[in-house]
N, CA, C and O atoms as a Tinker XYZ file with bonds, in Angstrom:
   492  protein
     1  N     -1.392000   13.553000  -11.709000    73     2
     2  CA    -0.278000   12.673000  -11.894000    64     1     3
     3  C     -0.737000   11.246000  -12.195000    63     2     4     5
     4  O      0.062000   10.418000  -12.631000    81     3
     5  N     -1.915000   10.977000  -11.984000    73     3     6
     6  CA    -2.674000    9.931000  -12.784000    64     5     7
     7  C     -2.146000    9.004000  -13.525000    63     6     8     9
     8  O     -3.174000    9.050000  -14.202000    81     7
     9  N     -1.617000    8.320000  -13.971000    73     7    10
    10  CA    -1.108000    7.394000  -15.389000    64     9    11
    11  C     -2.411000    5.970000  -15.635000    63    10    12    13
    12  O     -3.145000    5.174000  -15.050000    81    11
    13  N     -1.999000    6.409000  -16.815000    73    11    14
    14  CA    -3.189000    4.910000  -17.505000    64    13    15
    15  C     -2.271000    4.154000  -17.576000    63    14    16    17
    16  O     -1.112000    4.457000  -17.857000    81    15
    17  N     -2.901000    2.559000  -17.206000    73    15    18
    18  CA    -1.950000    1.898000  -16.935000    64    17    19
    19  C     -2.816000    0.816000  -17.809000    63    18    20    21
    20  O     -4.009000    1.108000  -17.716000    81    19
    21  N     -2.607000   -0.309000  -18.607000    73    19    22
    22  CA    -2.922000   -1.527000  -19.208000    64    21    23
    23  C     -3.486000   -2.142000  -18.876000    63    22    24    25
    24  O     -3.613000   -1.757000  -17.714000    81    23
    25  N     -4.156000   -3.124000  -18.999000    73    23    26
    26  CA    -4.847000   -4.363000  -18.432000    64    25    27
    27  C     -3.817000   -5.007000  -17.341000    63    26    28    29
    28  O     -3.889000   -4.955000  -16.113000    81    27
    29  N     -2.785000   -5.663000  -18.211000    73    27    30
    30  CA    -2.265000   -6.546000  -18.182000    64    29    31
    31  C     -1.418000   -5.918000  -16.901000    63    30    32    33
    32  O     -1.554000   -6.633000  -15.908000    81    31
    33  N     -0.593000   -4.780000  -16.680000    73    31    34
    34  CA    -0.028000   -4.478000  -15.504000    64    33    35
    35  C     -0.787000   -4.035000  -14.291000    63    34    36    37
    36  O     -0.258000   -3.834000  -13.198000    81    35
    37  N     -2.414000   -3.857000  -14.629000    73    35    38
    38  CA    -3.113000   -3.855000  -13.045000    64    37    39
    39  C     -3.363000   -4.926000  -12.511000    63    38    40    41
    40  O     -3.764000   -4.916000  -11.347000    81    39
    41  N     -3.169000   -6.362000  -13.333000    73    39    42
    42  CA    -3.440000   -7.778000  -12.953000    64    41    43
    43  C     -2.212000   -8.138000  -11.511000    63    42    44    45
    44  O     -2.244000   -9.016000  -10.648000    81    43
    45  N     -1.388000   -7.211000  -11.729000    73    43    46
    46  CA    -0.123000   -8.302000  -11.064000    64    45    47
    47  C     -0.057000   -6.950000   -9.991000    63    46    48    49
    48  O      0.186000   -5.809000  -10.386000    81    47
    49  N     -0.329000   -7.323000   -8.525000    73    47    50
    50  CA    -0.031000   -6.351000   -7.261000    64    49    51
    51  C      1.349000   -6.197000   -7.383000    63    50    52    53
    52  O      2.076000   -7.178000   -7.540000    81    51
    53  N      1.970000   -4.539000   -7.300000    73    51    54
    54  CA     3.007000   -4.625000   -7.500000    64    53    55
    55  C      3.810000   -4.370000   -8.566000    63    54    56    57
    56  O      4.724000   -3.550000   -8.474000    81    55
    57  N      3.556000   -5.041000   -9.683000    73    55    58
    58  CA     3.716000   -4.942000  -11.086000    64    57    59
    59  C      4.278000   -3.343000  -11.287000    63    58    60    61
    60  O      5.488000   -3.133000  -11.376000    81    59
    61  N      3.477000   -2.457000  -11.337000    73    59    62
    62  CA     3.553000   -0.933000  -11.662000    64    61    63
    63  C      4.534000   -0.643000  -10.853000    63    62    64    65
    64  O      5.661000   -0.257000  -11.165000    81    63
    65  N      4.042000   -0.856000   -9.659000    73    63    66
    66  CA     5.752000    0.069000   -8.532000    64    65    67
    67  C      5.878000   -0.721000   -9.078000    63    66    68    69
    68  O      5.033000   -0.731000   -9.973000    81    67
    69  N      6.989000   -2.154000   -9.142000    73    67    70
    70  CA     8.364000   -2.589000   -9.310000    64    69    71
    71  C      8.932000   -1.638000  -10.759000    63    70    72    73
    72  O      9.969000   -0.984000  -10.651000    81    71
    73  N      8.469000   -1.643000  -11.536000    73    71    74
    74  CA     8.779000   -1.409000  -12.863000    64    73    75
    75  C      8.767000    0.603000  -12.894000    63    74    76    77
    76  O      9.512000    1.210000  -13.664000    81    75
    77  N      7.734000    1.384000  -11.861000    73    75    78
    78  CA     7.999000    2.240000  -11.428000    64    77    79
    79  C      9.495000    2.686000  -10.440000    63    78    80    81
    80  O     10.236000    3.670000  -10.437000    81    79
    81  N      9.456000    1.607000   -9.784000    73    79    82
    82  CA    10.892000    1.807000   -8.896000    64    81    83
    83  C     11.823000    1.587000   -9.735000    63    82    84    85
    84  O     12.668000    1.437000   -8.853000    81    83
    85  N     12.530000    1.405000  -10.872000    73    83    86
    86  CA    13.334000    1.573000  -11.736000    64    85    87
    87  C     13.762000    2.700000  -12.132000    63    86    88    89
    88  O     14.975000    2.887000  -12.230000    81    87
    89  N     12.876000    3.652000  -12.433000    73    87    90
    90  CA    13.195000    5.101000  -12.666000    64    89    91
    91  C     12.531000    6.090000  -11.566000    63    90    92    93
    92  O     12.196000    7.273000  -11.614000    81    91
    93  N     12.476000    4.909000  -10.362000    73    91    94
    94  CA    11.823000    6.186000   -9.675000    64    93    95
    95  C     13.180000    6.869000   -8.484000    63    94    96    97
    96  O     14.127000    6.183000   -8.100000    81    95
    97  N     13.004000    7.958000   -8.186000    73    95    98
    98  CA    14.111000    8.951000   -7.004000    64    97    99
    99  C     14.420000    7.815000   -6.029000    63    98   100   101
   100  O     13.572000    6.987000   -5.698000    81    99
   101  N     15.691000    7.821000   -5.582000    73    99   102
   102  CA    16.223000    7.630000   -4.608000    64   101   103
   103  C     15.145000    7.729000   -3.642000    63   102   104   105
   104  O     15.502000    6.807000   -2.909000    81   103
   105  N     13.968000    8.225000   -3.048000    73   103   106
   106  CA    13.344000    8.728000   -2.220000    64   105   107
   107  C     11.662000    7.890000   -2.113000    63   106   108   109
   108  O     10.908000    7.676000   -1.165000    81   107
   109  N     11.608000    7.676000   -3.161000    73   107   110
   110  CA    10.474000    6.900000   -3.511000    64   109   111
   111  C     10.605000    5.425000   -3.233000    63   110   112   113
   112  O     11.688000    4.841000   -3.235000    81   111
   113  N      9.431000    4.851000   -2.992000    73   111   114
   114  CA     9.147000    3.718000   -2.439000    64   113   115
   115  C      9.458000    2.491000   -3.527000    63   114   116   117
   116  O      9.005000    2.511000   -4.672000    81   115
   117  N     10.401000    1.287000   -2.938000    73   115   118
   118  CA    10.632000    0.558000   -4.148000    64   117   119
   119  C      9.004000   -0.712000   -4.200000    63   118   120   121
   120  O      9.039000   -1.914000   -4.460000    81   119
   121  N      8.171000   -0.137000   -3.966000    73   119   122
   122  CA     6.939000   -1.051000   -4.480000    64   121   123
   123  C      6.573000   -1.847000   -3.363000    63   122   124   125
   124  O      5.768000   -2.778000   -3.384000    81   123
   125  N      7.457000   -1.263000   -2.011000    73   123   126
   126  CA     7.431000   -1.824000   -0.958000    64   125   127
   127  C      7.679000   -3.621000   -0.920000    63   126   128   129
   128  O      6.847000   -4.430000   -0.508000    81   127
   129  N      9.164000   -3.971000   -1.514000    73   127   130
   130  CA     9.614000   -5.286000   -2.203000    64   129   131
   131  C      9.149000   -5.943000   -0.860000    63   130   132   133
   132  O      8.183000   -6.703000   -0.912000    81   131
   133  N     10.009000   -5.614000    0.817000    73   131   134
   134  CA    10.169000   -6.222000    1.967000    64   133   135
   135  C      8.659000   -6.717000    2.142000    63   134   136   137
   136  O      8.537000   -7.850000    2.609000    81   135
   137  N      7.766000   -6.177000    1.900000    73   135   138
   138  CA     6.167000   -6.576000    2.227000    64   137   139
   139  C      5.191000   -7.260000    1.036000    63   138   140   141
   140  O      4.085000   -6.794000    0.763000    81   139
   141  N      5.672000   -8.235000    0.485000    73   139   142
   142  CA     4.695000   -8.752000   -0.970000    64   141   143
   143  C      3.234000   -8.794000   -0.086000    63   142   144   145
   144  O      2.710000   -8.389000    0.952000    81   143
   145  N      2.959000   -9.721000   -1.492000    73   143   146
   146  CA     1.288000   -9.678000   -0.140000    64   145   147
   147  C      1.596000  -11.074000    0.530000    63   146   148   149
   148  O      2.504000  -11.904000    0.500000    81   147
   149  N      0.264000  -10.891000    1.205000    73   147   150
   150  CA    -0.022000  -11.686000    2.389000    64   149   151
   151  C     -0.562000  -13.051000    2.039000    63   150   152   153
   152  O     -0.297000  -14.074000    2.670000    81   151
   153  N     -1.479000  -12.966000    0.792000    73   151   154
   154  CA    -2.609000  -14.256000    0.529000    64   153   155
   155  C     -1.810000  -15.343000    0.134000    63   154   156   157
   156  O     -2.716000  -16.122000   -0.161000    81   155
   157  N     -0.404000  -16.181000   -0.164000    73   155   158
   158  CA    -0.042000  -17.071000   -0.312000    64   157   159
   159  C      0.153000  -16.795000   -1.689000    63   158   160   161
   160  O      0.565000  -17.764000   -2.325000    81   159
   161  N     -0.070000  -15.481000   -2.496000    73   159   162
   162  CA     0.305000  -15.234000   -3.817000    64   161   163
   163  C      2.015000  -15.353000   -4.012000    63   162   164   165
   164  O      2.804000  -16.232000   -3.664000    81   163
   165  N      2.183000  -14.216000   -4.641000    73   163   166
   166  CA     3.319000  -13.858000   -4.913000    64   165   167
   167  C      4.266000  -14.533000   -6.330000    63   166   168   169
   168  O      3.933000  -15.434000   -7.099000    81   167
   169  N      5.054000  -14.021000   -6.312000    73   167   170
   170  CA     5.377000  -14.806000   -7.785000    64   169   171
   171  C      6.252000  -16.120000   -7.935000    63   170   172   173
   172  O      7.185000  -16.291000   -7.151000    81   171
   173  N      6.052000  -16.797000   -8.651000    73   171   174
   174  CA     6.004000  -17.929000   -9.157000    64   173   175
   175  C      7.894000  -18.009000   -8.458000    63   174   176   177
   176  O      8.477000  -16.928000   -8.366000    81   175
   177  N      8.563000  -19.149000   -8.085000    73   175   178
   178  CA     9.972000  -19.172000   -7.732000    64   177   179
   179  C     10.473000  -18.293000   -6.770000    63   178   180   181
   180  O     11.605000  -17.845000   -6.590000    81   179
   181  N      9.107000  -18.086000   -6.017000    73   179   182
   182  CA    10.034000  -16.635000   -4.735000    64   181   183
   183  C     10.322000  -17.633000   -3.583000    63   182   184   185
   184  O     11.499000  -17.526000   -3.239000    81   183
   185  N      9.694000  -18.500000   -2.923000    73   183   186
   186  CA     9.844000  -19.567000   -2.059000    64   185   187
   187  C     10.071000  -18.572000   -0.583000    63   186   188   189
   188  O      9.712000  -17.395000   -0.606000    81   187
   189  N     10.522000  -19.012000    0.320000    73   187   190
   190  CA    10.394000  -17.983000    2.023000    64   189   191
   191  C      9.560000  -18.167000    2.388000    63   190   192   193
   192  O      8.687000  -18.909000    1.938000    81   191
   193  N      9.562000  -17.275000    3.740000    73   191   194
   194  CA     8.746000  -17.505000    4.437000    64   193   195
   195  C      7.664000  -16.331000    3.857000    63   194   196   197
   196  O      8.042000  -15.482000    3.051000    81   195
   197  N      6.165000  -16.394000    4.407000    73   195   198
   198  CA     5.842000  -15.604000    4.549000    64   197   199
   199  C      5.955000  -14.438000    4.925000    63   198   200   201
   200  O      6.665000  -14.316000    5.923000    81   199
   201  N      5.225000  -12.857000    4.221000    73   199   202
   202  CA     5.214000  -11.881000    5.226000    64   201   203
   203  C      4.373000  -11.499000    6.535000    63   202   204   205
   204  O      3.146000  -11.418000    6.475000    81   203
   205  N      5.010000  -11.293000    7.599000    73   203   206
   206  CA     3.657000  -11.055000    8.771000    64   205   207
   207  C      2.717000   -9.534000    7.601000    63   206   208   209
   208  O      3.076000   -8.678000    6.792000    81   207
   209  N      1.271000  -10.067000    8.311000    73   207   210
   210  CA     0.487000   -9.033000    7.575000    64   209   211
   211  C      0.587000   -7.969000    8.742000    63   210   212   213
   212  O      0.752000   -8.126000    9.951000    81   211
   213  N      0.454000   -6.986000    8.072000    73   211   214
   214  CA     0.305000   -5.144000    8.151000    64   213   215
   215  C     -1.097000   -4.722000    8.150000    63   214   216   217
   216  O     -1.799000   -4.506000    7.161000    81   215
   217  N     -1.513000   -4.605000    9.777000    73   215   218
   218  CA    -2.864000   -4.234000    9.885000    64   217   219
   219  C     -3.244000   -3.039000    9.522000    63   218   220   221
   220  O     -2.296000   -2.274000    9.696000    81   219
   221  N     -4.467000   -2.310000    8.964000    73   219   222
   222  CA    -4.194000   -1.161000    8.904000    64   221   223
   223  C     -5.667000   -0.060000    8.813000    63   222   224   225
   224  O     -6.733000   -0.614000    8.548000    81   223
   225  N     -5.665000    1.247000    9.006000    73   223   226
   226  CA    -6.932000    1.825000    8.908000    64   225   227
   227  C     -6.949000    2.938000    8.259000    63   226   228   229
   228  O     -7.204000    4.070000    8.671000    81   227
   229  N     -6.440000    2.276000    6.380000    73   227   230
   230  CA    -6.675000    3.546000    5.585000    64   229   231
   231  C     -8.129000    3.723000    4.768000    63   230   232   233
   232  O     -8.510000    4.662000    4.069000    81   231
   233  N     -8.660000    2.724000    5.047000    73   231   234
   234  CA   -10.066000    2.888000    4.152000    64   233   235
   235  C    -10.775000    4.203000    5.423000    63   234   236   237
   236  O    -11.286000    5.313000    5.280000    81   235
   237  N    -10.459000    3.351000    6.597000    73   235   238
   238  CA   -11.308000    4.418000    7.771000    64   237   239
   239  C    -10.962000    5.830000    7.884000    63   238   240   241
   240  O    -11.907000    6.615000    7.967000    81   239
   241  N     -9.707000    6.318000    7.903000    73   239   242
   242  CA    -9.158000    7.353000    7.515000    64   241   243
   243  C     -9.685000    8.048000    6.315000    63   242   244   245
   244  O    -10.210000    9.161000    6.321000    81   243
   245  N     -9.507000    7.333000    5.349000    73   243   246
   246  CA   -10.057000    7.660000    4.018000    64   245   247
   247  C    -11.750000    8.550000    4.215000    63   246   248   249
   248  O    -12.047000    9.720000    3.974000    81   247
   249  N    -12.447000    7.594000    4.655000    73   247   250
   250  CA   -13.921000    8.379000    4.607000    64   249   251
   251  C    -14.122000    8.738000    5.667000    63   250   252   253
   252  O    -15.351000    8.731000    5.747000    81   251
   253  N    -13.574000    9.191000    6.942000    73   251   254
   254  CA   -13.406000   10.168000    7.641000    64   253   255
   255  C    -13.582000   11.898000    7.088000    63   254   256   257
   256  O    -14.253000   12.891000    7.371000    81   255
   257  N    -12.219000   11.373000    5.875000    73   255   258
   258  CA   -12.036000   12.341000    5.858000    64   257   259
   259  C    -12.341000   13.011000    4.013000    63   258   260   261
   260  O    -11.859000   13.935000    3.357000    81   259
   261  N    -13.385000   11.942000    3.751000    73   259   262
   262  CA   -13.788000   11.569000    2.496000    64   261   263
   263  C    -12.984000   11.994000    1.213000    63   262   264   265
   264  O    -13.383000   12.706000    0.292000    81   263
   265  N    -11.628000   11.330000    1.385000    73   263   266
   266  CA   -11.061000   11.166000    0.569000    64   265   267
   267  C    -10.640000    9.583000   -0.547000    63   266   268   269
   268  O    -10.266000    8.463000   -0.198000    81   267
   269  N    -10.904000   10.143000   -1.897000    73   267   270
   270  CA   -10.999000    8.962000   -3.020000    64   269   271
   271  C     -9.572000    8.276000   -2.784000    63   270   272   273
   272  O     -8.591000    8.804000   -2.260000    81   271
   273  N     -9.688000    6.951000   -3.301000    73   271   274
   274  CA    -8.597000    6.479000   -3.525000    64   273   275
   275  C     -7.595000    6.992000   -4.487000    63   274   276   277
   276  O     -6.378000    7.065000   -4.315000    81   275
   277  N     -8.290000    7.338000   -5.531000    73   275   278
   278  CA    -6.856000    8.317000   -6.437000    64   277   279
   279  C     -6.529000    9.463000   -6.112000    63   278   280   281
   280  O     -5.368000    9.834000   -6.281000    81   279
   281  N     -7.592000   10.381000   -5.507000    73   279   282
   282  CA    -6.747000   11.285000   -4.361000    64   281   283
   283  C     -5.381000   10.927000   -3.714000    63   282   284   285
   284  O     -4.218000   11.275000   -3.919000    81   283
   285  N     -6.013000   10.076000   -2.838000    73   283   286
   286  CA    -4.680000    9.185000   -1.584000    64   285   287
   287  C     -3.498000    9.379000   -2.865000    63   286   288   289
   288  O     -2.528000   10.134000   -2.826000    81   287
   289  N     -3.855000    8.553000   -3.881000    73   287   290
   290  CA    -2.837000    7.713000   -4.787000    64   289   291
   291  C     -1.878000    8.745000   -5.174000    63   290   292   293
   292  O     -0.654000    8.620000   -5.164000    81   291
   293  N     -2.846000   10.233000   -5.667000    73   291   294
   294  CA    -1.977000   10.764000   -6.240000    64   293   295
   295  C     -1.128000   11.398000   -5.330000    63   294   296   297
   296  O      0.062000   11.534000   -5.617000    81   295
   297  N     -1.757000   11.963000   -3.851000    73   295   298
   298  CA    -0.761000   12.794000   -3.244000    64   297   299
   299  C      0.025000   11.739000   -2.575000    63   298   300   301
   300  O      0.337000   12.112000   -1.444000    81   299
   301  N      0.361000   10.821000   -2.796000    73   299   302
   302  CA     1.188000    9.559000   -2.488000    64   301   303
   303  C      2.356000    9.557000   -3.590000    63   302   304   305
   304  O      3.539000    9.603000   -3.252000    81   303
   305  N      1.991000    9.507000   -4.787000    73   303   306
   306  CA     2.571000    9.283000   -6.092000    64   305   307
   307  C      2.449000    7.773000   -6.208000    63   306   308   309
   308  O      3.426000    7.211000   -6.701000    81   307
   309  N      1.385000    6.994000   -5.827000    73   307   310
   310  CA     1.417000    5.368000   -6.545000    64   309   311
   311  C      0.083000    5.569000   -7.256000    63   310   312   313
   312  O     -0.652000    6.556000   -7.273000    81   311
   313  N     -0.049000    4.262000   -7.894000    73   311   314
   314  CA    -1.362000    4.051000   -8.248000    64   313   315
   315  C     -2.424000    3.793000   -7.706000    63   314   316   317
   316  O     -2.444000    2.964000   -6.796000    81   315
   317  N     -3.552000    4.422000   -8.114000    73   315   318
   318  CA    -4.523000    4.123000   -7.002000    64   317   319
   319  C     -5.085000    2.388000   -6.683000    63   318   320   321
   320  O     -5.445000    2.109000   -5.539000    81   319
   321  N     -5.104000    1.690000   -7.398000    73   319   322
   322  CA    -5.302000    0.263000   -7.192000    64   321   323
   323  C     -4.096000   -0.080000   -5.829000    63   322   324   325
   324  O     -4.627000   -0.765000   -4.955000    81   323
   325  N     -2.586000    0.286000   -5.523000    73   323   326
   326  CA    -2.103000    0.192000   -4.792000    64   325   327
   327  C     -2.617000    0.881000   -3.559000    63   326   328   329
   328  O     -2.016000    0.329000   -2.638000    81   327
   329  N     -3.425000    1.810000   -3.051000    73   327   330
   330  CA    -4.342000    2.071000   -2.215000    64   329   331
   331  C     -4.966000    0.551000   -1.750000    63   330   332   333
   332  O     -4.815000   -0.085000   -0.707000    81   331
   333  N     -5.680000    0.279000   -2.901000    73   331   334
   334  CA    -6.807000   -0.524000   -2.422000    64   333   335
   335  C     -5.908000   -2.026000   -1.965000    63   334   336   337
   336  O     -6.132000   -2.759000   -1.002000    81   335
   337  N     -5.220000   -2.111000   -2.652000    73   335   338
   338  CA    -4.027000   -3.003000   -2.589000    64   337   339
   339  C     -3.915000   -3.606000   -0.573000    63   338   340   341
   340  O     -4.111000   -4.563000    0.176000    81   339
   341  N     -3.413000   -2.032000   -0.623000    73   339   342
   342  CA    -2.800000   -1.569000    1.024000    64   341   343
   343  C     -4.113000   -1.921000    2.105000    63   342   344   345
   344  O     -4.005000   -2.478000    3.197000    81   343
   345  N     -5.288000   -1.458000    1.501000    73   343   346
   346  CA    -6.549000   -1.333000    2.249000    64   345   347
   347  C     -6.801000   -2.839000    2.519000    63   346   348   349
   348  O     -6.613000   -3.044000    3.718000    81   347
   349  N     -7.146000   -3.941000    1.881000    73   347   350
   350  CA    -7.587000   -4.862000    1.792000    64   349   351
   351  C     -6.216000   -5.732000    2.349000    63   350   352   353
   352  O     -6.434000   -6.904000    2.042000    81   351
   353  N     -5.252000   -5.657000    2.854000    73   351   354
   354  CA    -4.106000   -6.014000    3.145000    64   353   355
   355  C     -3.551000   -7.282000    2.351000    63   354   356   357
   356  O     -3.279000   -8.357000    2.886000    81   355
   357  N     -3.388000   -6.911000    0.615000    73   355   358
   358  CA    -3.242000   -7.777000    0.214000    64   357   359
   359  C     -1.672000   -7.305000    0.066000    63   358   360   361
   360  O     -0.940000   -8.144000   -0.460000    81   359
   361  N     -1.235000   -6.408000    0.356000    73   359   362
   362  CA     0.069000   -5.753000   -0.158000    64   361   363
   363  C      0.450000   -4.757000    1.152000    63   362   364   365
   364  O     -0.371000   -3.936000    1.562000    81   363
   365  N      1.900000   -4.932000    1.819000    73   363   366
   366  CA     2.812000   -4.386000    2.970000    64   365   367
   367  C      3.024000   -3.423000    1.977000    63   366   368   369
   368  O      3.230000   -3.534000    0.769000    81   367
   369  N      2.919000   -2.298000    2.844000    73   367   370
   370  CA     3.413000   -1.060000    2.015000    64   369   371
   371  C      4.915000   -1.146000    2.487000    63   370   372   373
   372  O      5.198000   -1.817000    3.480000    81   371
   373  N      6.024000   -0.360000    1.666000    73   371   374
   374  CA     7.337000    0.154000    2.459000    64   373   375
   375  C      7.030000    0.800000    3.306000    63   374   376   377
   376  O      5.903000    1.294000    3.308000    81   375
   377  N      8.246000    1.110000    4.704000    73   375   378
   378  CA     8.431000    1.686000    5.874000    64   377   379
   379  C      8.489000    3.234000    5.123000    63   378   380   381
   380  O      8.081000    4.116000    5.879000    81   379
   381  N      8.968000    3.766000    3.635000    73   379   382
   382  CA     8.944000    4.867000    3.641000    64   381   383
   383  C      7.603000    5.601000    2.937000    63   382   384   385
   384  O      7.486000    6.822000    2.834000    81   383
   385  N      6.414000    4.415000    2.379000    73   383   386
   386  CA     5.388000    5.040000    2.037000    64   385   387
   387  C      4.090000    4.926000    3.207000    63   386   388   389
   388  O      3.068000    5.597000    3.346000    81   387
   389  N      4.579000    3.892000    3.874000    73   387   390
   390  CA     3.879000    4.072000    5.693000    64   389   391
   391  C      4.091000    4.960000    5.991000    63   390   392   393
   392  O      3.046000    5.592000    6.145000    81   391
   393  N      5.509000    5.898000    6.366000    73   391   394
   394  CA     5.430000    7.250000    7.041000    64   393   395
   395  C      4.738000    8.321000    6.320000    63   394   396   397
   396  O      4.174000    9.289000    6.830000    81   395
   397  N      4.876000    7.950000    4.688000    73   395   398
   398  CA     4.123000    9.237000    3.910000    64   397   399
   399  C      2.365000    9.057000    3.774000    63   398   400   401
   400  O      1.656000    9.858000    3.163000    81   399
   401  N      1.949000    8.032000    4.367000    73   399   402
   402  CA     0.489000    7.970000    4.502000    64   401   403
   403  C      0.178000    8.331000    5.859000    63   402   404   405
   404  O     -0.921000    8.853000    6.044000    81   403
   405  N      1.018000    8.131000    6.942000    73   403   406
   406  CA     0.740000    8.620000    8.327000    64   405   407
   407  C      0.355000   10.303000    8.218000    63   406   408   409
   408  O     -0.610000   10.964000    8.602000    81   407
   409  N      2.036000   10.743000    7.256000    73   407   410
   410  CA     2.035000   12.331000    7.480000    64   409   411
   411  C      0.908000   12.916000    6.309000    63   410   412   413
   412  O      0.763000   14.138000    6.296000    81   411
   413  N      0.119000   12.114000    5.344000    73   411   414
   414  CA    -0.748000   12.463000    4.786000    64   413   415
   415  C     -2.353000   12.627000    5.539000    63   414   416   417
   416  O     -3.263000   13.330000    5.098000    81   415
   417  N     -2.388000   11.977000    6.485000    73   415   418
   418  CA    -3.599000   12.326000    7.238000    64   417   419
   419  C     -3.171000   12.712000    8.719000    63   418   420   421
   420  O     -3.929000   12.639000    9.686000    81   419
   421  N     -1.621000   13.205000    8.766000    73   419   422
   422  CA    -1.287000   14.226000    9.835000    64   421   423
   423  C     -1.419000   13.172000   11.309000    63   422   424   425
   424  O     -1.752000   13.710000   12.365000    81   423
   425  N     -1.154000   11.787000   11.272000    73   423   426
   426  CA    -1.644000   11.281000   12.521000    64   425   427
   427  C     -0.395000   10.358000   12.585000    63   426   428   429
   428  O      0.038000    9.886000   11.534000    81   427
   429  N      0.261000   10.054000   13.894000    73   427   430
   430  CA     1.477000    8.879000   13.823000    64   429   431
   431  C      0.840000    8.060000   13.226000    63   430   432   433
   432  O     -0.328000    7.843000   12.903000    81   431
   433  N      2.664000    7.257000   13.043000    73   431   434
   434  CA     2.248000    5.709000   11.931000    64   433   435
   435  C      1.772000    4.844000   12.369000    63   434   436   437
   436  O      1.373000    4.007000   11.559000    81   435
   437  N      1.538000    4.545000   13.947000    73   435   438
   438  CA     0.474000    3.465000   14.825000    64   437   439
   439  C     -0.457000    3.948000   14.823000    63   438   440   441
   440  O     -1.146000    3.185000   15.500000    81   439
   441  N     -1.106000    4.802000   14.508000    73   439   442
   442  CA    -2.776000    4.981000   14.208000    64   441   443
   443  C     -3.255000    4.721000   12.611000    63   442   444   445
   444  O     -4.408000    4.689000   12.181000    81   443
   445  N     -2.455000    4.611000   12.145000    73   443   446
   446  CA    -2.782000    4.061000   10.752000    64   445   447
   447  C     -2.452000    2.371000   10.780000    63   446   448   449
   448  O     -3.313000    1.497000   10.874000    81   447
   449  N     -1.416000    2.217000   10.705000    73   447   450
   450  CA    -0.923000    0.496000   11.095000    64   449   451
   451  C     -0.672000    0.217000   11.690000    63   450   452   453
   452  O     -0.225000    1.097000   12.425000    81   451
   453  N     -0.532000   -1.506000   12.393000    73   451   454
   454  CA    -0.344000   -2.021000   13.287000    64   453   455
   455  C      0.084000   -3.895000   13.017000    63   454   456   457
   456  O     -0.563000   -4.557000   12.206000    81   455
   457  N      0.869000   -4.309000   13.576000    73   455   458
   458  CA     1.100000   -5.687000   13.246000    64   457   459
   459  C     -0.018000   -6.714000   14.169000    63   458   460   461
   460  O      0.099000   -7.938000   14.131000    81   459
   461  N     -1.050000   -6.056000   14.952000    73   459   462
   462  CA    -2.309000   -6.441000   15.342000    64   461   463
   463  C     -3.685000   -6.042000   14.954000    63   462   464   465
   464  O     -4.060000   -4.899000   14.696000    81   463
   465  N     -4.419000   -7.179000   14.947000    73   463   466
   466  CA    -5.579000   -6.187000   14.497000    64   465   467
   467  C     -5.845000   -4.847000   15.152000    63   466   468   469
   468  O     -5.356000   -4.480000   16.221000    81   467
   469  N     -6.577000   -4.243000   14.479000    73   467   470
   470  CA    -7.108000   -2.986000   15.489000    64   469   471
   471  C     -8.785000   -3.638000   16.118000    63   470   472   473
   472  O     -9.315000   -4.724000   15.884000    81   471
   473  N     -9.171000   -2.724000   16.785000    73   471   474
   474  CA   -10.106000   -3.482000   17.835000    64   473   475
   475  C    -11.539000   -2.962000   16.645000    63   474   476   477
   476  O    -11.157000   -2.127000   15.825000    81   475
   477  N    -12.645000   -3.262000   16.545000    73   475   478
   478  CA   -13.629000   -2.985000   15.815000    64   477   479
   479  C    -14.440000   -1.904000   16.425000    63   478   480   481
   480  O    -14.982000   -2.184000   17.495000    81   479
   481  N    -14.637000   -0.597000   15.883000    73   479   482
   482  CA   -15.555000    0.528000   16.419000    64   481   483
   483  C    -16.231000    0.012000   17.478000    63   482   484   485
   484  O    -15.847000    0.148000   18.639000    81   483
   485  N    -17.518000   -0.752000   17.052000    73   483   486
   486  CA   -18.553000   -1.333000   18.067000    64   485   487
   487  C    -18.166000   -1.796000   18.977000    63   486   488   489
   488  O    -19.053000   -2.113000   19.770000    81   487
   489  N    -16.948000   -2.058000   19.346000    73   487   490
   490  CA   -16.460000   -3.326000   20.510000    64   489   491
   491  C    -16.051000   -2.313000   21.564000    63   490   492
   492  O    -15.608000   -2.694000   22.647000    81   491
C-alpha cells in the first residue's frame, strides 16, 4: 500500500495525511490535526497555544520486534516518514491512530505513550 509521494509533500509533516484525510473513511485518522508538532513549527497563521508533547516508545517497540518503518506505515495505512514523524516526537499522532499502534504491537496505549517521559532502560 506504499504510495510515492513527491519531494515537495514529504517536506511539510502532515502534508500527506491532511490531503489524505480528504478522501480518507470516516474511520481513518485525520493526520492527527489535534496534535501538530511540537518544535514551534507549524504553519504559517495558526497562532495558539502550543501542543503538550506525546511521549512515546515506537522506535523501541519497533526493534524489539524488528520491525521497518514502512512495515509499521503500511499496516497502519500512513506514510512511513509519519512513523518517523511520531518517533522523534515531532508530530501527536490522533487518539484513533494511537489505539491502532497500541493494538499493532498487541500492548495497551500507556506502554506505547505517555504525556511523561518514560524512564531510560539503564536507570
Amino acid at each position: 500500500m506504499a504510495e510515492v509521494r513527491g519531494t515537495e509533500e514529504s517536506a511539510v509533516p502532515g502534508a500527506a495525511e491532511d490531503r489524505a484525510a480528504e478522501k480518507a473513511p470516516a474511520d481513518e485518522p485525520a493526520g492527527g490535526r489535534a496534535g501538530r508538532r511540537s518544535g514551534g513549527g507549524g504553519r504559517a497563521g495558526g497562532g495558539g497555544a502550543e501542543p503538550e508533547r506525546i511521549h512515546n516508545r515506537i522506535a523501541v517497540l519497533r526493534a524489539e520486534r524488528g520491525v521497518s518503518r514502512r512495515r509499521l506505515a503500511d499496516a497502519l495505512g500512513v506514510h512511513y516518514q509519519t512513523v518517523g514523524y511520531l518517533e522523534r516526537g515531532e508530530y501527536n499522532p490522533s487518539l484513533h491512530l494511537a489505539l491502532r499502534i497500541a493494538r499493532y504491537f498487541e500492548v495497551p496505549v500507556e506502554v506505547v505513550f505517555s504525556t511523561e517521559p518514560f524512564p531510560r532502560i539503564g536507570d
